[in-house]
Backbone of each chain as ProteinMPNN parsed JSONL, in Angstrom:
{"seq_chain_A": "XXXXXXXXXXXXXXXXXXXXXXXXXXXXXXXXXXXXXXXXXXXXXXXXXXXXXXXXXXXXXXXXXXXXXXXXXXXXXXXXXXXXXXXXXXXXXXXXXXXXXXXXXXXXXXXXXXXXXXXXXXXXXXXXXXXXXXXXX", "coords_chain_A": {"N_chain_A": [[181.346, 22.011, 96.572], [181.306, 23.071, 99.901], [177.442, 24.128, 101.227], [177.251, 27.006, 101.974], [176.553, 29.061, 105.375], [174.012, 31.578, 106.056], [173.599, 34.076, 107.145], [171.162, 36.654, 107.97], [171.472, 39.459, 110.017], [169.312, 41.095, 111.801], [168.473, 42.595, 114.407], [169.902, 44.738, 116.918], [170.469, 44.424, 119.227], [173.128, 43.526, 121.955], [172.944, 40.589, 122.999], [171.532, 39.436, 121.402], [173.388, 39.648, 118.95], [175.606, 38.208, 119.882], [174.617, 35.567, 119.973], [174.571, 35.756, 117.085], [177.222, 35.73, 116.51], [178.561, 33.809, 118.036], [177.453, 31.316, 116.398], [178.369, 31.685, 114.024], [181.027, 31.522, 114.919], [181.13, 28.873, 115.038], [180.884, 27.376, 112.904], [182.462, 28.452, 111.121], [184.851, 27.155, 112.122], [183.909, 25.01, 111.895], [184.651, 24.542, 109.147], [182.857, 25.413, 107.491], [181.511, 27.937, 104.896], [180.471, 31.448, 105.777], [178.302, 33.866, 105.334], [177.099, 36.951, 106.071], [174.645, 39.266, 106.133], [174.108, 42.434, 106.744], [171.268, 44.007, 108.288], [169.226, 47.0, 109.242], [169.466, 47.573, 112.664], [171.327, 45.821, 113.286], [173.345, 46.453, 111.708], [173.714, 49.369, 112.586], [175.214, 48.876, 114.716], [177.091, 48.08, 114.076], [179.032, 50.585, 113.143], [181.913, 52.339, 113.14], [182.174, 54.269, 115.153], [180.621, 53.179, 117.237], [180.991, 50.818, 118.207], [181.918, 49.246, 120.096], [180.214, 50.176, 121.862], [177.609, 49.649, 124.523], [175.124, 48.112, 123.287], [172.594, 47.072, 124.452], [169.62, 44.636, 125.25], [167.713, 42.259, 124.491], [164.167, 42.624, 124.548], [162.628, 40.812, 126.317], [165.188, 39.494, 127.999], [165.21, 41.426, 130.268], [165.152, 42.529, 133.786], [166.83, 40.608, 135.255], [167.822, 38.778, 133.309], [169.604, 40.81, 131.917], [171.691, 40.744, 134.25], [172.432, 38.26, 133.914], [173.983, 38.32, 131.68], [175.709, 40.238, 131.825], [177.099, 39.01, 134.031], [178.391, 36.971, 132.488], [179.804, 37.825, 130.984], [181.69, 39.154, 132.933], [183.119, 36.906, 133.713], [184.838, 36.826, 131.671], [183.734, 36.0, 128.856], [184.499, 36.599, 125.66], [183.686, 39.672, 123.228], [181.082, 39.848, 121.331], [182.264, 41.395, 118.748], [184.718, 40.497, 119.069], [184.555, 37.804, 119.1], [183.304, 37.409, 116.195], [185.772, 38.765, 115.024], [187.674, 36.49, 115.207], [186.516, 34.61, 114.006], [186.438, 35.245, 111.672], [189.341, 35.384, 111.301], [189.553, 32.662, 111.373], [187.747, 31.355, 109.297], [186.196, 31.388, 106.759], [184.429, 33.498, 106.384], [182.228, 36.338, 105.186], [181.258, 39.875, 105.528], [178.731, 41.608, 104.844], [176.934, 44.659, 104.696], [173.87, 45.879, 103.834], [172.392, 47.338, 101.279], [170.778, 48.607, 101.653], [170.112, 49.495, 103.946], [172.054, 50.896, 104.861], [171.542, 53.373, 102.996], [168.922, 54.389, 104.51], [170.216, 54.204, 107.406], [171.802, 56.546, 106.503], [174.387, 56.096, 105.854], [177.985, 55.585, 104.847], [180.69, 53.568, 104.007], [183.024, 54.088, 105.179], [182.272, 54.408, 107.649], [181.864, 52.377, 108.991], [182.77, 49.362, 110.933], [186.028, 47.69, 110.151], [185.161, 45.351, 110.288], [183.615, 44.359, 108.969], [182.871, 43.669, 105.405], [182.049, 44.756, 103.098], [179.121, 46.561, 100.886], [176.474, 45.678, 99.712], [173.341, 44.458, 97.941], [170.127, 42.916, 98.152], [170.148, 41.082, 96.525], [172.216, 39.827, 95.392], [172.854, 38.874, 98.102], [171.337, 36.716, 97.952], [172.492, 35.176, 95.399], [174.851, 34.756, 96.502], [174.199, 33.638, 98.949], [173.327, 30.625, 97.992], [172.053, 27.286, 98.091], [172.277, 27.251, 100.337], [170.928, 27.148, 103.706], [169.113, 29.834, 105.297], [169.052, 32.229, 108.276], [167.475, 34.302, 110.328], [168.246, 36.898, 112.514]], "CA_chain_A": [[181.685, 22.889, 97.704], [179.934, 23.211, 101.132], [176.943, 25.182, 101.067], [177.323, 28.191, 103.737], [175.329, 29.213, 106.202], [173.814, 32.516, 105.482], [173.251, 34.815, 108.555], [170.482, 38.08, 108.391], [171.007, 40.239, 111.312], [168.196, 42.741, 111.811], [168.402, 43.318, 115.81], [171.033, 45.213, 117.305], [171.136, 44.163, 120.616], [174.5, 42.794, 122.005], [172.562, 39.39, 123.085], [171.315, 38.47, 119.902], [174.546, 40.084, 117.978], [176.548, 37.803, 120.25], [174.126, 34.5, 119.634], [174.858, 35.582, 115.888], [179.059, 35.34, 116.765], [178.587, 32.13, 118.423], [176.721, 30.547, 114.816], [179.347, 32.305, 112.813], [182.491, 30.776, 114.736], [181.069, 27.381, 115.146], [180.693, 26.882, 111.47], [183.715, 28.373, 110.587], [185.326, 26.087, 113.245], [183.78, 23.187, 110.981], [185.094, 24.907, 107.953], [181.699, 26.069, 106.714], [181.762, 29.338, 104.882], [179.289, 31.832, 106.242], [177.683, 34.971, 104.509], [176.604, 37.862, 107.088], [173.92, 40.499, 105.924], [173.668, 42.975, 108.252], [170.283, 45.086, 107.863], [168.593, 47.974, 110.124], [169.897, 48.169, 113.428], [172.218, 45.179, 113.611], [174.193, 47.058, 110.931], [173.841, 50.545, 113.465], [175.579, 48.499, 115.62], [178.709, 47.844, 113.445], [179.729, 51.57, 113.28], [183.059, 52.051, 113.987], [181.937, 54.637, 116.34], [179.387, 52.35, 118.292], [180.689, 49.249, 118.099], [182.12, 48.898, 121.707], [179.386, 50.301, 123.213], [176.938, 48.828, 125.233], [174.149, 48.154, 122.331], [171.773, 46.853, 125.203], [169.558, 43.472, 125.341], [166.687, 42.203, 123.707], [163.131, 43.034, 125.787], [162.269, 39.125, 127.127], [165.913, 39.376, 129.15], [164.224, 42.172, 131.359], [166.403, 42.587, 134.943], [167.891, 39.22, 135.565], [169.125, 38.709, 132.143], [171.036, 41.875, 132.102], [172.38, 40.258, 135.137], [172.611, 37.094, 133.775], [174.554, 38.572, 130.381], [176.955, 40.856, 132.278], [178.254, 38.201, 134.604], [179.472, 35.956, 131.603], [181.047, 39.163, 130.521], [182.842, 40.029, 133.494], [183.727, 36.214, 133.543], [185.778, 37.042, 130.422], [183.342, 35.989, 127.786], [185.001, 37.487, 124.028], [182.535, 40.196, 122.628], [180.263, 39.271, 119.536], [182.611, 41.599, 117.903], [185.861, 39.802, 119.08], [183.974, 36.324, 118.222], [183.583, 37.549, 114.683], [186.661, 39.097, 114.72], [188.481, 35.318, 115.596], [185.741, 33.488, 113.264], [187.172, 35.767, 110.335], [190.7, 34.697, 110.993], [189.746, 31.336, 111.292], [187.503, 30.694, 108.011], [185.555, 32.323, 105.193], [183.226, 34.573, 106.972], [182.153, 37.694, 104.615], [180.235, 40.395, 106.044], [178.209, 42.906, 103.697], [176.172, 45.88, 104.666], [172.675, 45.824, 103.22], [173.035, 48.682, 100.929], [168.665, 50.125, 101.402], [169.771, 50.188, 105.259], [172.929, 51.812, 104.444], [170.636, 54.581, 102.889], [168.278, 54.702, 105.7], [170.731, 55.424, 108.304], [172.902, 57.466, 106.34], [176.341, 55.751, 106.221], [178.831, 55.59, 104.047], [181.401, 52.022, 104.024], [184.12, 54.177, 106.323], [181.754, 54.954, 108.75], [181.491, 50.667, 109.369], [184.049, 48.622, 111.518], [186.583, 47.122, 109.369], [184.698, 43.859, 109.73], [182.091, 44.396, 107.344], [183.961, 43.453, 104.003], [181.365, 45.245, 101.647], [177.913, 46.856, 100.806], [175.576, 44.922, 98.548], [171.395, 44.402, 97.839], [169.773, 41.393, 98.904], [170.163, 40.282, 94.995], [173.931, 39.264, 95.592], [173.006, 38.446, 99.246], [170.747, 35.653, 97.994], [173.223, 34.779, 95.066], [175.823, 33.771, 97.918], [173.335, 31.939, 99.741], [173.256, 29.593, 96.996], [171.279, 26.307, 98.691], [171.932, 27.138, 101.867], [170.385, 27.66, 104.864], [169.062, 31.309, 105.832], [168.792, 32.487, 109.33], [167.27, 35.822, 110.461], [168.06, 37.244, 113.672]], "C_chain_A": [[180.57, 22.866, 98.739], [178.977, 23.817, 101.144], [177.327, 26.085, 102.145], [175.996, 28.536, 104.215], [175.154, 30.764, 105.941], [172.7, 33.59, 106.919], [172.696, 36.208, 108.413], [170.444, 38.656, 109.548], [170.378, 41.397, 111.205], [168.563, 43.526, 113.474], [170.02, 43.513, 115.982], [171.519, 45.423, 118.607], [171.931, 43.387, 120.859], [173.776, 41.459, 122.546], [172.425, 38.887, 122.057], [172.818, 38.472, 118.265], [175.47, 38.705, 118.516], [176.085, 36.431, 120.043], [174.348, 34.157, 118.291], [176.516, 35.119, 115.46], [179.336, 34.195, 117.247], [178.006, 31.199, 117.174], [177.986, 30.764, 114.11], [180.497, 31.682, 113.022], [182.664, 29.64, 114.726], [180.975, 26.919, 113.573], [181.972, 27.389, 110.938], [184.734, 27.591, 111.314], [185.248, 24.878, 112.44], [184.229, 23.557, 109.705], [184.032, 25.18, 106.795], [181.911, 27.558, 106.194], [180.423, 30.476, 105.552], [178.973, 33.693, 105.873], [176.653, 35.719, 105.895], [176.029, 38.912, 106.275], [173.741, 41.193, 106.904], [172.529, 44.178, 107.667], [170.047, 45.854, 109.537], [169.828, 48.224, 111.122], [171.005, 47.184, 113.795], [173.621, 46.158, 112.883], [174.271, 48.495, 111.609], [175.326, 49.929, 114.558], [177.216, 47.817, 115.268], [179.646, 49.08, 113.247], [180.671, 52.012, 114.028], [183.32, 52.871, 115.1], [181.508, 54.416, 117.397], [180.027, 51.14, 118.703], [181.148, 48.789, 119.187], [181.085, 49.261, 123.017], [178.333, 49.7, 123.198], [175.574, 49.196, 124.57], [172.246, 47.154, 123.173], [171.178, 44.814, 124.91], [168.278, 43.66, 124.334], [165.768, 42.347, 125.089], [163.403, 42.103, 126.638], [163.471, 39.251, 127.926], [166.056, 40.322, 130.476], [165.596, 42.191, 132.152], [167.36, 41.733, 134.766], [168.54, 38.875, 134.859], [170.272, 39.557, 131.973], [172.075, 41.544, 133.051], [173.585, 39.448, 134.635], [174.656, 37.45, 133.044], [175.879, 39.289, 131.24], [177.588, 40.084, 133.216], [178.885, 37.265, 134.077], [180.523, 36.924, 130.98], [182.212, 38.811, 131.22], [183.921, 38.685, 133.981], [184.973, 35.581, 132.383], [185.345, 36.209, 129.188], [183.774, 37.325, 126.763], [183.157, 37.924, 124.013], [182.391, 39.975, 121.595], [181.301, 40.078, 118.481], [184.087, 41.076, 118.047], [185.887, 38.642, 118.611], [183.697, 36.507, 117.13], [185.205, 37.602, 114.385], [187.871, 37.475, 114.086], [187.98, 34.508, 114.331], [186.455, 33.633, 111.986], [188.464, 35.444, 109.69], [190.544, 33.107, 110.956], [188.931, 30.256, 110.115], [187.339, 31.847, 107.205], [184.681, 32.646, 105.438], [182.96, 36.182, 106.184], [180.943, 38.303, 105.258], [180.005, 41.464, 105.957], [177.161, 43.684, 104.726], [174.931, 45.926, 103.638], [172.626, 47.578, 102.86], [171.345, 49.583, 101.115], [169.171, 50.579, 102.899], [170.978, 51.136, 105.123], [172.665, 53.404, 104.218], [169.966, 55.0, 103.801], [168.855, 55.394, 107.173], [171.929, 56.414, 108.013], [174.201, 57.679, 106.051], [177.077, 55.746, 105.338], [180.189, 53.947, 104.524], [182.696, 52.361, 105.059], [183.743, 54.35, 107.436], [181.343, 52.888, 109.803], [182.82, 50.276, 110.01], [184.69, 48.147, 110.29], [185.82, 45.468, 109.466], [183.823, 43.519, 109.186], [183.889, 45.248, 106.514], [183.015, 44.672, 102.964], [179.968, 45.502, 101.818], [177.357, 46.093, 99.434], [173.891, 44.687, 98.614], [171.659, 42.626, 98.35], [169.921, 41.214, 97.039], [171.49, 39.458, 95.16], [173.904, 38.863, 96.784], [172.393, 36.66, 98.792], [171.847, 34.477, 96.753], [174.245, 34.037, 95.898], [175.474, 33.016, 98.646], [172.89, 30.396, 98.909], [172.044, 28.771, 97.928], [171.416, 26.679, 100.008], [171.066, 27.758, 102.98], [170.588, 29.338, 105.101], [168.259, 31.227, 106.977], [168.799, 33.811, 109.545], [167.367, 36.015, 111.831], [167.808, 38.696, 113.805]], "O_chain_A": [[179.361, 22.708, 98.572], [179.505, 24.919, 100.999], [177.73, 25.638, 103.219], [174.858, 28.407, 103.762], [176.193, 31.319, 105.582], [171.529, 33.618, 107.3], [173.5, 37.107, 108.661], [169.445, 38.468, 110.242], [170.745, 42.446, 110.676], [168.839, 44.714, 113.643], [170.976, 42.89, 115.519], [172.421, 46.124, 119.065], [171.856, 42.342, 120.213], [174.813, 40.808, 122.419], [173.095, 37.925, 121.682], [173.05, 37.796, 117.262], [176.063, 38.1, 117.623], [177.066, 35.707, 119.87], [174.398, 32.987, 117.912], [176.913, 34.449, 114.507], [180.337, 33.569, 116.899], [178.413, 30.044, 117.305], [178.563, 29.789, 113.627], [181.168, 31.243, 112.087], [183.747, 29.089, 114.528], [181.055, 25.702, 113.408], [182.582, 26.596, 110.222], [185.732, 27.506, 110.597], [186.096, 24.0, 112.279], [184.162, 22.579, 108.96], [184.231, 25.179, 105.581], [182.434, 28.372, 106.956], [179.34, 29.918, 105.73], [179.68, 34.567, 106.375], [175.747, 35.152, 106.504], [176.851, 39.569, 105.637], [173.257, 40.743, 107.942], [172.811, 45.039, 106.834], [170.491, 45.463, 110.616], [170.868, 48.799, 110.803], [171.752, 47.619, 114.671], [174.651, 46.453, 113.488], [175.202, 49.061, 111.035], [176.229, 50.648, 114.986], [178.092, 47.301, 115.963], [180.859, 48.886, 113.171], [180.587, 52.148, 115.248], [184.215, 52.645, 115.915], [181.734, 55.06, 118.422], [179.511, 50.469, 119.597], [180.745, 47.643, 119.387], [181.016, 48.986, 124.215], [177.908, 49.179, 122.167], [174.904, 50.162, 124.936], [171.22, 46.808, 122.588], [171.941, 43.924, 124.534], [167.912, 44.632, 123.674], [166.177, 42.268, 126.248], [164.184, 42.252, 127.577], [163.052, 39.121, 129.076], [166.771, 40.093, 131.452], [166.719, 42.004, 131.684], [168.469, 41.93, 134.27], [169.703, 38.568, 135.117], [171.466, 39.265, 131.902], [173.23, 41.921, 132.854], [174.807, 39.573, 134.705], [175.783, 37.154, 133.441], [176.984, 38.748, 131.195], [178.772, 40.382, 133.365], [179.765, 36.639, 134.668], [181.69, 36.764, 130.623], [183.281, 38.389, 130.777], [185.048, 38.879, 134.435], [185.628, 34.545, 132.273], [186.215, 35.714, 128.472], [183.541, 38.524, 126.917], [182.114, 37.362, 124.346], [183.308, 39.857, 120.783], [181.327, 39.594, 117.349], [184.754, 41.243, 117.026], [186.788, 38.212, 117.89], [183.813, 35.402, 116.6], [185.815, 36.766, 113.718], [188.549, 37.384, 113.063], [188.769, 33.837, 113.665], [186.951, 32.728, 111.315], [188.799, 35.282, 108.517], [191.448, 32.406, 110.5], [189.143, 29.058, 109.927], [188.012, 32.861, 107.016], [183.74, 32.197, 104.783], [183.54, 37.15, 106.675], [179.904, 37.698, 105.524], [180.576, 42.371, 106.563], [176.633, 42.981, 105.587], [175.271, 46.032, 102.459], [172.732, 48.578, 103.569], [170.976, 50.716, 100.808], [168.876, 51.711, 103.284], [170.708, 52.318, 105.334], [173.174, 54.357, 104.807], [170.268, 56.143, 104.144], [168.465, 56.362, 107.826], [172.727, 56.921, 108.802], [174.92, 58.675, 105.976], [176.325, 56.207, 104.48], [180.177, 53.578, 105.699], [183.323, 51.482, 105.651], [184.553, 54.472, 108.354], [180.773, 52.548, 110.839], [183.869, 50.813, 109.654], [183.973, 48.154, 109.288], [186.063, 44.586, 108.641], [183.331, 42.411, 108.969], [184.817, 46.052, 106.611], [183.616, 45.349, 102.13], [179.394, 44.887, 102.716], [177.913, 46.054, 98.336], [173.392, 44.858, 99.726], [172.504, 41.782, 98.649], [168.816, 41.685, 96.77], [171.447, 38.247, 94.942], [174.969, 38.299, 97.035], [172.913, 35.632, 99.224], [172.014, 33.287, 97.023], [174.371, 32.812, 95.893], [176.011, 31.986, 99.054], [172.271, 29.411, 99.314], [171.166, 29.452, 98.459], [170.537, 26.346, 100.803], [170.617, 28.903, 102.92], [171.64, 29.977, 105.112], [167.21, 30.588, 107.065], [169.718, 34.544, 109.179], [166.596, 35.333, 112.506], [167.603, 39.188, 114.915]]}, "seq_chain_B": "XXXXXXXXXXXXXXXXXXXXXXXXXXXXXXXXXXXXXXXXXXXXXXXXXXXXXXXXXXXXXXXXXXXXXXXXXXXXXX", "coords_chain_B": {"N_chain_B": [[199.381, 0.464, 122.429], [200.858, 3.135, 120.494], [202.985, 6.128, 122.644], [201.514, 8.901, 122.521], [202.745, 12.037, 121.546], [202.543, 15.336, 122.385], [202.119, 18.292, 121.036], [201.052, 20.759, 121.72], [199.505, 22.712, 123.811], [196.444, 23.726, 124.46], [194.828, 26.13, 126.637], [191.613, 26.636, 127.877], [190.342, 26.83, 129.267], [187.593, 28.208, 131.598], [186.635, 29.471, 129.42], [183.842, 30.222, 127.239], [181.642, 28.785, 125.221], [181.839, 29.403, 121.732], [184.547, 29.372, 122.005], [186.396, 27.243, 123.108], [186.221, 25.465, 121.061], [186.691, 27.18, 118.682], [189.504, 27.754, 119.46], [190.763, 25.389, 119.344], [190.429, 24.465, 116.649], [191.984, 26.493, 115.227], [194.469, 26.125, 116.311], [195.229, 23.342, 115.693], [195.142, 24.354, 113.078], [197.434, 24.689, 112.198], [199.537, 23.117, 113.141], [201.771, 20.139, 112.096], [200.062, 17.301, 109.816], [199.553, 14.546, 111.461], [200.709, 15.568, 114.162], [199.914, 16.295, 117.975], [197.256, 17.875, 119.83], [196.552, 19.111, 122.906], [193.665, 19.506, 124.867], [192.031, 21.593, 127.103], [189.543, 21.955, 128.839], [186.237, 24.067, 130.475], [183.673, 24.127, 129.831], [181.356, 22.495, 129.66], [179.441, 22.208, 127.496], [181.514, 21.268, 125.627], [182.077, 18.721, 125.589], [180.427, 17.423, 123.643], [180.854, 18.802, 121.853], [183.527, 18.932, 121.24], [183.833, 16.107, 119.951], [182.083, 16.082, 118.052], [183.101, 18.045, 116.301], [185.934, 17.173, 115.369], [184.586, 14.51, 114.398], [183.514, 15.922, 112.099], [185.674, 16.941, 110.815], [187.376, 15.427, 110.419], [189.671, 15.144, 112.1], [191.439, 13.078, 114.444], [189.898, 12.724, 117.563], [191.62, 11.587, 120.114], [191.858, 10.795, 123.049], [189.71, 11.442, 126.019], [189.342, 12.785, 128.975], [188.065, 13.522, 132.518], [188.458, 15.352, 134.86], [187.192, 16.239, 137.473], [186.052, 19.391, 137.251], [187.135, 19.886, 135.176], [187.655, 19.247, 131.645], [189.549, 17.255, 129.685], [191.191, 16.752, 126.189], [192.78, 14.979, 123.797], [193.597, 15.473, 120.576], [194.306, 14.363, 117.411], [195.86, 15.47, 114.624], [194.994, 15.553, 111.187]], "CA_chain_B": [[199.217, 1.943, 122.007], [201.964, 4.033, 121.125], [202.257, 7.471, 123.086], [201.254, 10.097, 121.83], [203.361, 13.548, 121.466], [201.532, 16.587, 122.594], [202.933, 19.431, 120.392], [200.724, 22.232, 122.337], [198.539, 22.468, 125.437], [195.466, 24.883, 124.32], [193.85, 26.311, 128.11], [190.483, 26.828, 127.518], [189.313, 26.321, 131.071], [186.986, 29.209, 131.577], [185.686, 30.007, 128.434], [182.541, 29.899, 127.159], [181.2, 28.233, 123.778], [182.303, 28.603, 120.752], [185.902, 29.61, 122.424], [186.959, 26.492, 122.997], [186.685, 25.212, 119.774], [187.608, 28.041, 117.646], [190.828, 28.135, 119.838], [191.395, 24.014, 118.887], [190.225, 24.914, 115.007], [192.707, 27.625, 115.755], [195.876, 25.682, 116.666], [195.069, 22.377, 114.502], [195.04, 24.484, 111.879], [198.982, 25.309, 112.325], [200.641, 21.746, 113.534], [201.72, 19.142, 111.157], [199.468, 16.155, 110.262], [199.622, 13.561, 112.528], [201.074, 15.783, 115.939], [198.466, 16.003, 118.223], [197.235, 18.998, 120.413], [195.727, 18.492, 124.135], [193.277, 21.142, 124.93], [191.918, 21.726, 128.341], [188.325, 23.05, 128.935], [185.451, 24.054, 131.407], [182.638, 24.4, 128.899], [180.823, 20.961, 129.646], [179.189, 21.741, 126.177], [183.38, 20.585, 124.899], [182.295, 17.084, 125.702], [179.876, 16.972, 122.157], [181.143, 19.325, 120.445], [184.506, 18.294, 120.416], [183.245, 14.96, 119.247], [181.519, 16.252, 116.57], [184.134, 18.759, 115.248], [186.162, 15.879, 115.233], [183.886, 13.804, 113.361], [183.191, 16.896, 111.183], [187.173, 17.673, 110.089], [188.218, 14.116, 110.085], [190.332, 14.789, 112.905], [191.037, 12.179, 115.637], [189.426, 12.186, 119.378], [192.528, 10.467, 120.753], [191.994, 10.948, 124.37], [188.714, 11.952, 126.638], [189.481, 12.468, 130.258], [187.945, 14.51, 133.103], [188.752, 15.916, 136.14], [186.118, 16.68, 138.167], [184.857, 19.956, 136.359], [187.92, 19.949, 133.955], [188.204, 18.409, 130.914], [190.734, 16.339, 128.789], [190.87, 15.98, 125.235], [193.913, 15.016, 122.557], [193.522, 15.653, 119.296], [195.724, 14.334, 116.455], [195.736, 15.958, 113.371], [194.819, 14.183, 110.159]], "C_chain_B": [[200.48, 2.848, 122.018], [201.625, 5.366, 121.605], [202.089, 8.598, 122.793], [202.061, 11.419, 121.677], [202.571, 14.738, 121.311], [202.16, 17.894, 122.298], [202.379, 20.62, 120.781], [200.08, 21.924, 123.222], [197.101, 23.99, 125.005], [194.655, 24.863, 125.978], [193.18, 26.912, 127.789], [189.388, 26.87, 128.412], [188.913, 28.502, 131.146], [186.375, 30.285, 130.349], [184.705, 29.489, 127.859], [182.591, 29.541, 126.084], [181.329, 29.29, 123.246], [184.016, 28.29, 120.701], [186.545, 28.359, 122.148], [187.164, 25.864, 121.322], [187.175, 25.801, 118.952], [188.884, 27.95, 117.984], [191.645, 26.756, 118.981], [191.248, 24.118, 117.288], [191.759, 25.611, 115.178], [194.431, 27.144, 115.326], [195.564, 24.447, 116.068], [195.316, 22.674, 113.476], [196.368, 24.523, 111.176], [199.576, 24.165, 112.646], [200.478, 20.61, 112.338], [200.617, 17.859, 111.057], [200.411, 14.942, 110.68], [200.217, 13.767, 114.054], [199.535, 16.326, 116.278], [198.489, 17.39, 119.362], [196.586, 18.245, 121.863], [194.683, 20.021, 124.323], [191.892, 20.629, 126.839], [190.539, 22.214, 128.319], [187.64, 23.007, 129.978], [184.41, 24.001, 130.999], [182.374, 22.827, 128.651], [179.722, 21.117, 128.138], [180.381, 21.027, 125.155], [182.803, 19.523, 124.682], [181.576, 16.609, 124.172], [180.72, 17.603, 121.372], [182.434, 19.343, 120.207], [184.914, 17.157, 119.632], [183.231, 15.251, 117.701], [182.726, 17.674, 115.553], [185.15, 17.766, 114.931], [185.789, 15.442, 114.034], [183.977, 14.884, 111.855], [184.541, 17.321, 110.413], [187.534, 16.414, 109.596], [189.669, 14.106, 110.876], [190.171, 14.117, 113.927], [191.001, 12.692, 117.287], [190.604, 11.264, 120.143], [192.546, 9.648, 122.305], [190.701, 11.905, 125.13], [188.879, 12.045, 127.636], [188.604, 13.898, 130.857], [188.175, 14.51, 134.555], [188.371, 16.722, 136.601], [185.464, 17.818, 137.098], [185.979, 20.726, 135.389], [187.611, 19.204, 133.088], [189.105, 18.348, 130.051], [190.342, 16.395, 127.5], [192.437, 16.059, 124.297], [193.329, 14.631, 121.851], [194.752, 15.401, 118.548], [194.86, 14.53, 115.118], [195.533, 15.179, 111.984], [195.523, 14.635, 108.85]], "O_chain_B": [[201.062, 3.254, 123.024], [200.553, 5.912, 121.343], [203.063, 9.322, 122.998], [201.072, 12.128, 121.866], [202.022, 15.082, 120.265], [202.684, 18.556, 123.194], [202.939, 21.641, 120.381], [200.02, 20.732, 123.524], [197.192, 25.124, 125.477], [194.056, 23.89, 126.434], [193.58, 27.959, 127.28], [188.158, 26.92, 128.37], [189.566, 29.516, 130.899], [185.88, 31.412, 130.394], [184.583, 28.265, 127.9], [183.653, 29.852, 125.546], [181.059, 30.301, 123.894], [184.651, 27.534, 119.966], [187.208, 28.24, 121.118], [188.192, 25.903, 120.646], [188.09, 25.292, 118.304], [189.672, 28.027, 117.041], [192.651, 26.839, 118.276], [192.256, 23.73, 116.699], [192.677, 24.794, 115.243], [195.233, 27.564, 114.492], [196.118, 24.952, 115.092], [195.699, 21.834, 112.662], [196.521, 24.43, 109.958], [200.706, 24.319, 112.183], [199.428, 20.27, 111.793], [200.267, 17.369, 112.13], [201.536, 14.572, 110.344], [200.307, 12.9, 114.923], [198.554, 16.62, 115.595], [199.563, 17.883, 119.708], [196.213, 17.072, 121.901], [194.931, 21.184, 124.004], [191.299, 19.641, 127.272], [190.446, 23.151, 127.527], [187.976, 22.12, 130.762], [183.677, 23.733, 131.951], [182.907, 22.1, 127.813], [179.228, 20.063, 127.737], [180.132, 20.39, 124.132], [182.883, 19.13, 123.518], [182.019, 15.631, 123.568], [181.267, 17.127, 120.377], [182.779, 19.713, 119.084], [185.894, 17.068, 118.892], [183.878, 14.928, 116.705], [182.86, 17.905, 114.352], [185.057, 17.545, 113.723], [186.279, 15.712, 112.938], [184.456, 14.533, 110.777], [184.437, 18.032, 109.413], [187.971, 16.28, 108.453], [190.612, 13.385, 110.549], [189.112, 14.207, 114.548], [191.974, 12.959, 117.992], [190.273, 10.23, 120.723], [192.966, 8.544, 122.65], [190.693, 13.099, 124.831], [188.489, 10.933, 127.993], [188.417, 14.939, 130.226], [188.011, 13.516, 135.263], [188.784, 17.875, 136.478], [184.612, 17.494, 136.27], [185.819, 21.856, 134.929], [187.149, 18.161, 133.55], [189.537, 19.399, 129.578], [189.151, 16.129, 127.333], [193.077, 17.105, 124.187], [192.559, 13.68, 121.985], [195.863, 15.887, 118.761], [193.798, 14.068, 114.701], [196.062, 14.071, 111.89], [195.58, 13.874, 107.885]]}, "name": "protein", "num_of_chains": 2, "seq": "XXXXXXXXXXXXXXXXXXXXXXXXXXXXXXXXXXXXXXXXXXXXXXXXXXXXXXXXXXXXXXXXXXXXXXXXXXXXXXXXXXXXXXXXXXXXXXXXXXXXXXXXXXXXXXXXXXXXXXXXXXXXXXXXXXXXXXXXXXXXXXXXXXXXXXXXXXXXXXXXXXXXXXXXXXXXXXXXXXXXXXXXXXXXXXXXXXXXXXXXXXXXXXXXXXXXXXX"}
């Protein structure tokens, strides 16, 4: 079997969330499977109360990026959570909840978008990563 | 060469990476092997990476064309 690609998101800004949705659908596109941890604030940023709103940028894109970022928007770039959403229907994308940040901010598994499948430790995160490649954003 | 039969038209013109391809993943994934899809794009990254998804499925590149800051591609299913 293929190995998968094995995706840590820590930041929870919609730039880097949405650099993580572009990895996620291009590999399921090639029929790679791909394993999503979501820790700290990337995983803030999946709450099914939050998850449309405007979760900001990373520092380094300062003015002009915000620019930059909102005119591929309003050119009808899909949001990082619509580009999961698509990646999901289109391979074998699972995407767990890191159960220490879970604790930390408080949540409970209904309080998450439906696109986080499940809460689990990094023990079963690294199990699924079998050989493959891990990427932290 | 015989001609090809284009069993969908994916428009893809104006979207950004990874769109286009997920959309052709997408609709490949649904047509019989051997009909072939055409898919349309603006995303001058298309020109590799429909290559290499291609290469990468073992589906065929049938057709590369562009027009001006369109491009062409048929795909037949394998």
């Amino acid at each position: 079997m293929e190995q998968p690609l094995n995706l840590v998101l820590f930041s929870g800004t919609d730039d880097k969330l949405q650099a993580a949705a572009v990895l996620t659908a291009g590999a399921a596109a090639l029929g790679k499977p791909v394993n999503i941890f979501l820790q700290y604030w990337a995983l803030e940023s999946f709450r099914a109360d939050r998850i449309a709103e405007d979760h900001g940028l990373a520092p380094e894109a300062g003015a002009a990026g915000r620019i930059a970022v909102d005119d591929l928007a309003a050119a009808g770039q899909a949001s990082w959570a619509e580009t999961l959403r698509q990646a999901k229907e289109l391979g074998e994308v699972d995407i767990q909840a890191c159960s220490l940040s879970m604790d930390l901010l408080k949540l409970e598994q209904t309080d998450l978008d439906p696109l986080v499948d499940g809460v689990e430790g990094v023990t079963a995160f690294y199990l699924n990563a079998d050989e493959g490649r891990i990427v932290f954003i | 060469m015989p001609v090809i039969e284009i069993s969908q038209s994916i428009d893809a013109r104006g979207l950004s990476c990874p769109m286009p391809i997920v959309k052709t993943a997408q609709t490949v994934k649904a047509i019989p092997s051997g009909a072939a899809v055409e898919l349309l794009a603006t995303d001058p990254g298309s020109i590799k990476d429909v290559a290499a998804w291609c290469r990468a499925t073992g589906n065929e590149l049938v057709e590369q064309t562009s027009d001006g800051a369109v491009y062409r591609f048929v795909i037949r299913r394998k």
